[in-house]
VMD Tcl script that draws the C-alpha trace (Angstrom):
set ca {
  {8.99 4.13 -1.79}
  {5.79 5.60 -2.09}
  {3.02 5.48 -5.18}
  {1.53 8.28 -3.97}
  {-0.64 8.95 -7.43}
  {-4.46 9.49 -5.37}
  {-3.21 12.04 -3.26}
  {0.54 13.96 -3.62}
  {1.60 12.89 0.34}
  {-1.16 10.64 1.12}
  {-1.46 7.03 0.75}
  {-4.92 5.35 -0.81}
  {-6.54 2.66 1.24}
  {-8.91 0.45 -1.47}
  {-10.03 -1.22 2.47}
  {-10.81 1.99 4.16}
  {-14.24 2.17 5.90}
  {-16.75 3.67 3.97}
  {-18.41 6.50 5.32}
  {-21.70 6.17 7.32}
  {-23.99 7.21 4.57}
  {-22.28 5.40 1.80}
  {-25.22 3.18 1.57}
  {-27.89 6.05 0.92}
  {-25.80 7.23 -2.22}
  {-25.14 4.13 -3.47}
  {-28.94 3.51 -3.38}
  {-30.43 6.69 -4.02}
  {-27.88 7.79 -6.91}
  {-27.64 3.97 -8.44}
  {-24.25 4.19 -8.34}
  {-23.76 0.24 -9.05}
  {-24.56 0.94 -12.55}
  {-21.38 3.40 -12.60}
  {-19.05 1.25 -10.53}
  {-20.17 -1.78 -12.56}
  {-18.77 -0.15 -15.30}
  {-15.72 1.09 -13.73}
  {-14.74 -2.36 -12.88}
  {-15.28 -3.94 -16.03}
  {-16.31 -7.16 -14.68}
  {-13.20 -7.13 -12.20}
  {-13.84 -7.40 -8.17}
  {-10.79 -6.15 -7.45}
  {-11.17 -2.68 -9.80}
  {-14.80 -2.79 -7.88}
  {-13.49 -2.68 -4.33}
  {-10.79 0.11 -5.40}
  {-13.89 2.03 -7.68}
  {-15.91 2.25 -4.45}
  {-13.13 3.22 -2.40}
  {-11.99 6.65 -4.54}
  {-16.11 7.19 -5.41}
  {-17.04 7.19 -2.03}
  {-14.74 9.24 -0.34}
  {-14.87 12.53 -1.73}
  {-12.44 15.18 -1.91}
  {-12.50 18.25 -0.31}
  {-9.42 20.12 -1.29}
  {-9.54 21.73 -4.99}
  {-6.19 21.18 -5.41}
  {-6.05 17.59 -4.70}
  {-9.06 16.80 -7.10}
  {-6.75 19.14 -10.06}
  {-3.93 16.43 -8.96}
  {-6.03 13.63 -9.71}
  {-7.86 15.42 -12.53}
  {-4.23 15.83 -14.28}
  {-2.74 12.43 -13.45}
  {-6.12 10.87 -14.97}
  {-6.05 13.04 -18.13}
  {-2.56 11.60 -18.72}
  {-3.86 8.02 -18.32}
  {-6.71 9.01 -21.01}
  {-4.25 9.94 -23.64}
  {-2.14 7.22 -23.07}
  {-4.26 3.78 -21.97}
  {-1.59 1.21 -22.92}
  {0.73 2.40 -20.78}
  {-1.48 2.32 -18.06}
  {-2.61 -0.99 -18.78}
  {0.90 -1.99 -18.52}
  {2.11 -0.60 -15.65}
  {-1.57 -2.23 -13.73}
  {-1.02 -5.74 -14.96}
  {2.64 -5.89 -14.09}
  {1.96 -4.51 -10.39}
  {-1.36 -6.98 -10.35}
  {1.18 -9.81 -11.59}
  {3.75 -8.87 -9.23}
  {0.96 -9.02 -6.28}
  {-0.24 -12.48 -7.28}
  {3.38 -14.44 -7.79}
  {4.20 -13.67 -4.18}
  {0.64 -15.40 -3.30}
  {1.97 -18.67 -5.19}
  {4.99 -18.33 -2.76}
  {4.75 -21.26 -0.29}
  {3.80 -20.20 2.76}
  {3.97 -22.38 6.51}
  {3.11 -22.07 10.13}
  {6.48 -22.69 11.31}
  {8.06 -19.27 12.27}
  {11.70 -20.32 12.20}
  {14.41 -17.70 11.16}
  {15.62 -20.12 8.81}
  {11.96 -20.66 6.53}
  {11.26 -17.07 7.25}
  {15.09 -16.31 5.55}
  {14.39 -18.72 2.59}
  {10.92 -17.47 1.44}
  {11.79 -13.88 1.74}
  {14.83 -14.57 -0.46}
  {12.58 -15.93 -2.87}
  {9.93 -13.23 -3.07}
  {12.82 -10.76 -3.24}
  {14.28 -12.66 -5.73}
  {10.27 -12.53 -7.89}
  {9.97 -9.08 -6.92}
  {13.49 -8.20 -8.37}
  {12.54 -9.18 -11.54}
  {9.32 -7.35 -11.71}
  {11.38 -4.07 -10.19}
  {13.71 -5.03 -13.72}
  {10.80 -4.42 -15.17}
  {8.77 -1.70 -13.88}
  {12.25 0.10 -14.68}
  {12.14 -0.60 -18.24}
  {8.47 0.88 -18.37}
  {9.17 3.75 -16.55}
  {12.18 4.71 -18.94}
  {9.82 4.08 -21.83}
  {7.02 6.18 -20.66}
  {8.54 8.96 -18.97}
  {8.57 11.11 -21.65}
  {4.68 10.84 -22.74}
  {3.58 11.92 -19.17}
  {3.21 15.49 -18.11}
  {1.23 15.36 -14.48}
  {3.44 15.88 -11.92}
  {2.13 12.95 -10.01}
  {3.13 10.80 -12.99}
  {6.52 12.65 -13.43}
  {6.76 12.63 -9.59}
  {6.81 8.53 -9.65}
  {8.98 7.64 -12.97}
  {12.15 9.65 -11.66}
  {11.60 8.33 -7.95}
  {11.63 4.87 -9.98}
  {14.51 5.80 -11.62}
  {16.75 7.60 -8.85}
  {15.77 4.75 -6.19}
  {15.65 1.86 -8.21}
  {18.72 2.31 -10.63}
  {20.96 -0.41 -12.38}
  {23.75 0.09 -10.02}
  {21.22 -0.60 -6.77}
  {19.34 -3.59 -8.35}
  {22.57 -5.28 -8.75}
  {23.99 -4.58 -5.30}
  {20.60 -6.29 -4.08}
  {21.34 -9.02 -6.55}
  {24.68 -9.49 -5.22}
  {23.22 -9.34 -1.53}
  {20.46 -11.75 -2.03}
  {23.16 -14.29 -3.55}
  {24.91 -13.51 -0.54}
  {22.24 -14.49 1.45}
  {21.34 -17.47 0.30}
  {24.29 -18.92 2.40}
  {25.40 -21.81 0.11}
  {28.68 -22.87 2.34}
  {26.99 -22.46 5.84}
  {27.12 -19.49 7.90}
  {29.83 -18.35 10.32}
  {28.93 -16.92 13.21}
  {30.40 -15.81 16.59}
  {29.24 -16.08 19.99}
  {30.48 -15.17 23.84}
  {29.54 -17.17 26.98}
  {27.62 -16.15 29.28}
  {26.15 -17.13 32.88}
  {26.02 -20.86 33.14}
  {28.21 -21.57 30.20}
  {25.13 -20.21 28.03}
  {25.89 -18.65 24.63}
  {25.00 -14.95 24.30}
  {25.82 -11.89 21.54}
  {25.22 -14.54 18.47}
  {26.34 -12.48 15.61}
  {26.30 -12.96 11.96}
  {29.46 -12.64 9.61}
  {29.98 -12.22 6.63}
  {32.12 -15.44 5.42}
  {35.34 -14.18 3.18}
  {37.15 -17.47 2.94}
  {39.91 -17.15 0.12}
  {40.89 -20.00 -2.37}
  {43.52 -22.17 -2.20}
  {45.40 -20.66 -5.02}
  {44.95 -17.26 -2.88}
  {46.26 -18.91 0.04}
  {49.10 -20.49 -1.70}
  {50.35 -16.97 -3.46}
  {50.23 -15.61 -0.07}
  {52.23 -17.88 1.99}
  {48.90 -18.02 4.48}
  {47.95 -20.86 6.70}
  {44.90 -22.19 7.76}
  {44.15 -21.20 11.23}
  {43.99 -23.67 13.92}
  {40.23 -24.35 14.63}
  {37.98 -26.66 16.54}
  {36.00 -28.95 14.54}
  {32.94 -31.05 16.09}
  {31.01 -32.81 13.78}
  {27.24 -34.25 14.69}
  {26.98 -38.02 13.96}
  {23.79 -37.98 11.32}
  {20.77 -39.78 13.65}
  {21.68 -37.68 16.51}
  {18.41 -35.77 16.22}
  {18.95 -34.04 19.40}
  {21.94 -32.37 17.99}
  {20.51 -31.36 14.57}
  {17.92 -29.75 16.63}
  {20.40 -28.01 18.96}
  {22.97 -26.94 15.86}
  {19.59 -25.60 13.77}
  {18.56 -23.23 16.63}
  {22.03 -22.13 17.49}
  {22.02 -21.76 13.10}
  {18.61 -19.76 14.19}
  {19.78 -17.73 16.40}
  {22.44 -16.11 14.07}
  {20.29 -16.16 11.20}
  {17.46 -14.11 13.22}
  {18.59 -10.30 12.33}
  {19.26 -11.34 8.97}
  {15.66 -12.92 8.28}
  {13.73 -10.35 10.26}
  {15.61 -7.69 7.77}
  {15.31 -9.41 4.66}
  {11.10 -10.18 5.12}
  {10.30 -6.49 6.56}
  {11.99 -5.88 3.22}
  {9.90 -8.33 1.39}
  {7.13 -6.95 3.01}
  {7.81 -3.53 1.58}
  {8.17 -4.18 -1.67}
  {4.49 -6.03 -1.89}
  {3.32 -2.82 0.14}
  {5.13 -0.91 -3.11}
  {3.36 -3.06 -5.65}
  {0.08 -3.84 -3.73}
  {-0.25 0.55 -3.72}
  {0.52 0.52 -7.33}
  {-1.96 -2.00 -8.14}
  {-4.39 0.04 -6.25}
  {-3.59 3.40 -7.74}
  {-3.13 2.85 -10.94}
  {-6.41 0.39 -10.36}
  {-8.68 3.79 -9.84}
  {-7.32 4.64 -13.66}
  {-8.12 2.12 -15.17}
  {-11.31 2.66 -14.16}
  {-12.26 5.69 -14.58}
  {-10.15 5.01 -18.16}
  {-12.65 1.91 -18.72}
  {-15.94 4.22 -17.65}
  {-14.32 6.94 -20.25}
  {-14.52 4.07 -22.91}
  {-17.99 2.61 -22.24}
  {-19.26 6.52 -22.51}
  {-17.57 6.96 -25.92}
  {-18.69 3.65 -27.15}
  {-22.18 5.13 -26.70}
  {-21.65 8.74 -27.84}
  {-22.28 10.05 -24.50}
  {-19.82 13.30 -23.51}
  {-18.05 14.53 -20.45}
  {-15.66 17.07 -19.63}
  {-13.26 17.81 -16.65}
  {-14.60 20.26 -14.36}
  {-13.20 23.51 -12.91}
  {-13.39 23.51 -9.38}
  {-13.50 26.04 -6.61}
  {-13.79 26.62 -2.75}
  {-16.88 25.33 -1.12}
  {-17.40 29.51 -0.18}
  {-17.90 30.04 -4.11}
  {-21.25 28.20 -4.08}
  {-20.76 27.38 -7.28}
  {-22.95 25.07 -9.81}
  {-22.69 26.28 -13.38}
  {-23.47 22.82 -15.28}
  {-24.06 22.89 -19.36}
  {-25.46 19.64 -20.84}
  {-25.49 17.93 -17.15}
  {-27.03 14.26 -17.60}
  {-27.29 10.89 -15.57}
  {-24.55 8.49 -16.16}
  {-26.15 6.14 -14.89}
  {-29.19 6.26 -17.01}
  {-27.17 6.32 -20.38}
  {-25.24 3.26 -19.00}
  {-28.40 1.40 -18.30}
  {-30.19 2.27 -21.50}
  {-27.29 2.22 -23.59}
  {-26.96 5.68 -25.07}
  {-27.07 9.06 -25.07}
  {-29.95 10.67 -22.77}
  {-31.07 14.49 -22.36}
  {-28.98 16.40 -20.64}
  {-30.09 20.13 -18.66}
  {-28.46 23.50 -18.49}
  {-28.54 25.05 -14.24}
  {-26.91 27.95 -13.25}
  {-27.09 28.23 -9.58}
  {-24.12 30.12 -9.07}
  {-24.77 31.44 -5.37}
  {-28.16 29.41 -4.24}
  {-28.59 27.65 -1.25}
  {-31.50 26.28 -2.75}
  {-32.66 24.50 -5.68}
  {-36.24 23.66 -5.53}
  {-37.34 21.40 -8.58}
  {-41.54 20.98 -9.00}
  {-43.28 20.42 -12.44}
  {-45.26 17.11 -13.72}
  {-44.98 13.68 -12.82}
  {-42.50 11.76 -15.24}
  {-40.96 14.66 -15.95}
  {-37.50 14.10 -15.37}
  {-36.80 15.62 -11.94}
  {-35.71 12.52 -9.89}
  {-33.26 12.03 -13.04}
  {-32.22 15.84 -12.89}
  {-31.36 15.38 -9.46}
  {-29.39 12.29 -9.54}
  {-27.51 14.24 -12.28}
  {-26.28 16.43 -9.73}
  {-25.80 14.16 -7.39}
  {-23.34 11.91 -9.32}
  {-21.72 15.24 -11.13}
  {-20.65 16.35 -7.48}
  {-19.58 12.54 -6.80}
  {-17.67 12.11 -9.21}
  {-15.87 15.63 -9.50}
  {-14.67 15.01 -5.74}
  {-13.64 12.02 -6.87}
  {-11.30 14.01 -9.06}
  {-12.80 12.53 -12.26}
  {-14.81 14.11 -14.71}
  {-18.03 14.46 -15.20}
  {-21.10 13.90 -17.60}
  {-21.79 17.35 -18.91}
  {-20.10 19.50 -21.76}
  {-18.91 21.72 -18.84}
  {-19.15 22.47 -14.81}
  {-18.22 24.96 -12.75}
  {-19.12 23.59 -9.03}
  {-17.44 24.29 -5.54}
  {-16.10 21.46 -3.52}
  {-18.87 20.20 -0.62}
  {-17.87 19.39 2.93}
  {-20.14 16.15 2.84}
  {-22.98 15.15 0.08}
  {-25.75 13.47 1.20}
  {-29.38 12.02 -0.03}
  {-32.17 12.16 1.34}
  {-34.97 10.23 -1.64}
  {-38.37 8.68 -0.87}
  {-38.37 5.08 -0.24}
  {-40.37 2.62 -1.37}
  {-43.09 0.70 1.63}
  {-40.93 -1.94 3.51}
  {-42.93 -4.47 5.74}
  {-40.06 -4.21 7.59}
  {-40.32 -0.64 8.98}
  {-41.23 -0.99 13.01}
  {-42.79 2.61 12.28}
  {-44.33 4.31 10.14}
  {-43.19 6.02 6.60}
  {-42.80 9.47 7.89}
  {-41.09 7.98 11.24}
  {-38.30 6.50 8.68}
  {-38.23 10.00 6.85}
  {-37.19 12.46 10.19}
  {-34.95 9.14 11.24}
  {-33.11 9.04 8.21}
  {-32.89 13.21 7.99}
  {-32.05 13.31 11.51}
  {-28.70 11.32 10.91}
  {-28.09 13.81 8.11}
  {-28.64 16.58 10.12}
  {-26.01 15.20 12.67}
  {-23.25 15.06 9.83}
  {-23.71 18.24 7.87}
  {-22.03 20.85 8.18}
  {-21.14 24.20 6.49}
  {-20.50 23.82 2.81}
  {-22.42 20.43 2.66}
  {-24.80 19.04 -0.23}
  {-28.38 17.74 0.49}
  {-30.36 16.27 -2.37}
  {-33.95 15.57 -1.11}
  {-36.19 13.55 -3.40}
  {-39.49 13.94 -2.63}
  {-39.44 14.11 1.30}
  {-41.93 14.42 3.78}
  {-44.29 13.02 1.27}
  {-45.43 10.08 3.55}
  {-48.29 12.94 5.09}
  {-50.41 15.32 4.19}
  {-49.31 18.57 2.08}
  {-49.96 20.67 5.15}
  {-47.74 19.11 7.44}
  {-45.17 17.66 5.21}
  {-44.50 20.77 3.67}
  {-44.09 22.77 7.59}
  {-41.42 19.81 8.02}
  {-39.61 20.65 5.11}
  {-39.34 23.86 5.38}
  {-37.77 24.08 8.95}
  {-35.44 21.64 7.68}
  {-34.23 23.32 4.92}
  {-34.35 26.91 6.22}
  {-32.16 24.98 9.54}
  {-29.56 24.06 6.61}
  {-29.74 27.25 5.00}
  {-29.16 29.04 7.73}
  {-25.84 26.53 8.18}
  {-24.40 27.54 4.79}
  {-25.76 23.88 3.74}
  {-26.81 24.09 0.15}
  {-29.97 21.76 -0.63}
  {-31.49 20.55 -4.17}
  {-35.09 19.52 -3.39}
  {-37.51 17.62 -5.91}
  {-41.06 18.28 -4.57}
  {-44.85 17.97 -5.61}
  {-45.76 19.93 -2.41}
  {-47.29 23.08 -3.81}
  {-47.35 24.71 -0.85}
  {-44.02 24.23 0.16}
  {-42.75 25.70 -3.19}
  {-45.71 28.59 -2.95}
  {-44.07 29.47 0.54}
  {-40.61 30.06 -0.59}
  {-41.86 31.65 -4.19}
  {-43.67 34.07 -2.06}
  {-40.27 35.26 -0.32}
  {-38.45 36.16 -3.24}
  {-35.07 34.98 -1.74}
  {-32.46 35.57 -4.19}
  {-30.65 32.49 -2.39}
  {-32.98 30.41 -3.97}
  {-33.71 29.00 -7.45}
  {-36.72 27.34 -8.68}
  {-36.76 24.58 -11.44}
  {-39.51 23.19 -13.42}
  {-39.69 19.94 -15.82}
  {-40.78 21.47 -18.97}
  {-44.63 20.45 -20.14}
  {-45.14 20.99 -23.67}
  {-48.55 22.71 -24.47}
  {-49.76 19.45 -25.87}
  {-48.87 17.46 -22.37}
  {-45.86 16.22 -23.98}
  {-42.39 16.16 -21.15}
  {-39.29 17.13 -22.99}
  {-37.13 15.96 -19.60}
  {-35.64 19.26 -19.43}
  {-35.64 21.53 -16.16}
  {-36.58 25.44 -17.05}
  {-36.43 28.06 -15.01}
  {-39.51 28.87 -13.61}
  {-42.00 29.67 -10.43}
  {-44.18 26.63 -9.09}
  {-47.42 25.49 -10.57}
  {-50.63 24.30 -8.50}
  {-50.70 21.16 -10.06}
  {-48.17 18.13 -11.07}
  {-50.40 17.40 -14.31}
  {-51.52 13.95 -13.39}
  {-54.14 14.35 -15.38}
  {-51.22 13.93 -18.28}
  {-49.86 10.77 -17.03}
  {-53.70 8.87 -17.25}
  {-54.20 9.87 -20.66}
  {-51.12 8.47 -21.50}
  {-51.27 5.05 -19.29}
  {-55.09 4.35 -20.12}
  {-54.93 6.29 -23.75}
  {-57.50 8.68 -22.95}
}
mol new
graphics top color blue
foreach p $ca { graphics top sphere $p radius 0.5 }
foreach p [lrange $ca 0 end-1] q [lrange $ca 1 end] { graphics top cylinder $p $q radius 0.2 }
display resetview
């Protein structure tokens, strides 16, 4: 049986390696805040949150899969809360299940029969939610998994596992049979099944007992306890191997579910904390990564609103068909904010949740990737700018066409000259590779250079400045200014 709710013929891993650059995103997009809300507290719904976050998408019509699946879970929360807690239960009784060192067929037979015999309960059960719920959901993952519940795991097979399991449990010994081999050595030990009839049977019958061999083992001969438990072993071996591959199984079953329906809950929980401070989102529409799309209305940083607790300002970008967003304006103006918005809003849609903004239009990316300024670390063997090419280097090595860069103030470690020659072979290397990049600068010249081409690939963003100094945190359209206002910032720090 497979979950199969993350991806229609694909199972999720919650342990898969994180890609290389996980890190940098984490970091540079604070996406802590956002997991930390996600997991409500729970390490478990943490590991699993970081897991679908950080491994993006890249096929539209898985992300619509998830996006549907997830909108189901919205409208109905209870029952996925149920259907998490009894796979989470389920997961944790087998843990309480003795376990032991010694591999015999006989303690490997007996502890499987008594996780199957757990797990049969909790299959009893997942039944009777399934029935109950299959009628609110309408993704076809959803649908997908209550009728392979009910086709595979129907009355009629529960009870014939029942009924095997009691079987099993071999209560009046086992019979087995066995041929000689070289050296008088017993070979071919074979279970069967043991269909002794009553005496009243017997009687009604006219049958007779047939002649047999008894040998009994007196009860301190240890030697032949020993000897009758691995012959016992031997016959039992099949049968135990069987029985705990299917134990095994049936955790796998409930261990996926857990970790499915774990991703809901979390995005359900982040949906909640968002409402609870009258912050919006929407589900995006998405599209191939050769639309070079970006149409956002109302975009804003999730994480920001979490940390602050409430609603923050939120910006309207249209860069439908840009390779390049370059974002200037004053300092404390809101760009380094802006940028994480996109960040997060490409993040998450990949992750096939939605989004903060009222509405997005965006194209899957290949790869997303930061590249943000970093703060002085005595720990650096080299120098600022050193760390800078290092760190874009690696990028450069992963991109590829379709990708995201978001650049936060790079190159800023030298002078405006030279940092702005850096950055723009970098970025006209990506652009030329279909890479599309959102770059957060105070390098005038940088942004004078590409103003100056009039390249209709390119869109340029500035944090609004009221006349009166004032920031409003809102990017405008607009061409670059000579000067980041500074000047605004020490009248405001020193009260001048």
């Amino acid at each position: 049986m497979k979950v199969f709710l993350m991806h229609p013929e694909q199972d999720f891993d919650p342990q898969a390696q994180l890609p290389e650059h996980a890190d940098d995103l984490i970091r540079d997009l604070e996406l802590e805040t956002l997991l930390a809300a996600m997991a409500g507290g729970d390490d478990y719904l943490l590991t699993v949150a970081r897991a679908g976050v950080l491994h993006p998408l890249a096929d539209p019509a898985v992300i619509r899969y998830r996006q549907e699946i997830l909108a189901d879970c919205l409208r109905h929360p209870d029952a996925l809360r149920a259907l998490y807690h009894l796979a989470a239960e389920a997961v944790a009784a087998e843990k309480k299940i003795w376990r032991t060192f010694w591999k015999s067929p006989d303690i490997i037979l007996h502890r499987a029969l008594e996780v199957m015999g757990v797990f049969l309960g909790y299959i009893r059960r997942l039944r009777t939610l399934t029935d109950t719920y299959a009628e609110m959901f309408s993704a076809p993952g959803l649908q997908r998994f209550m009728r392979m519940v009910g086709e595979e795991l129907s009355d009629e097979y529960l009870q014939r596992v029942e009924n095997h399991l009691a079987e099993l449990s071999f209560r009046r010994g086992v019979l087995l049979s066995a041929r000689l081999g070289r050296g008088n050595k017993g070979e071919d030990y074979t279970l069967h099944r043991y269909t002794e009839r009553s005496l009243l049977q017997r009687i009604a019958s006219g049958e007779r007992r047939a002649a047999g061999y008894t040998f009994r083992i007196p009860d301190r001969d240890e030697a032949g306890h020993r000897a009758l438990s691995e012959l016992r072993g031997r016959g039992l071996n099949v049968v135990a191997d069987a029985l705990a591959r299917s134990a095994d199984h049936v955790l796998s079953f409930f261990a996926a579910l857990r970790a499915e329906l774990g991703f809901y809950l979390g995005c359900v929980q982040l949906a909640e904390r968002l409402a609870s401070l009258g912050c919006r989102w929407s589900f995006p529409d998405v599209h191939q990564p050769s639309a070079r799309r970006f149409h956002a209305r109302h975009l804003y940083d999730v994480c920001l609103a979490l940390t602050i607790g409430g609603p923050v300002v939120g910006n309207d970008v249209d860069a439908d068909g840009k390779l390049l967003v370059l974002v200037t304006g004053p300092n404390q103006g809101g760009k380094s904010t802006f940028l994480r918005s996109v960040g997060l809003a490409q993040l998450l849609m990949q992750a096939g949740m939605f989004v903060p903004a009222d509405a997005l239009d965006a194209s899957v990316a290949g790869g997303i990737f930061t590249h943000f300024k970093r703060e002085e670390d005595p720990a650096l063997r080299g120098g600022k700018l050193e760390e800078e090419l290092a760190r874009m280097s690696a990028i450069a090595d992963r991109v590829h066409t379709g990708s995201v860069v978001l650049c936060n103030e790079s190159f800023s470690a030298t002078n405006e000259r030279e940092g702005s020659e850096i950055a723009q072979q970098v970025i006209d290397a990506f652009m030329d590779c279909g890479v599309r990049v959102f770059f957060v600068t105070h390098l005038y010249d940088l942004a004078r250079r590409y103003s100056e081409r009039q390249d209709r690939r390119v869109l340029f963003l500035r944090a609004e400045r009221l006349p009166d100094g004032r920031r409003t945190f809102r990017m405008i359209v607009g061409a670059p200014e000579p000067t980041s206002h500074a000047a605004d910032s020490y009248r405001r720090i020193f009260g001048l």
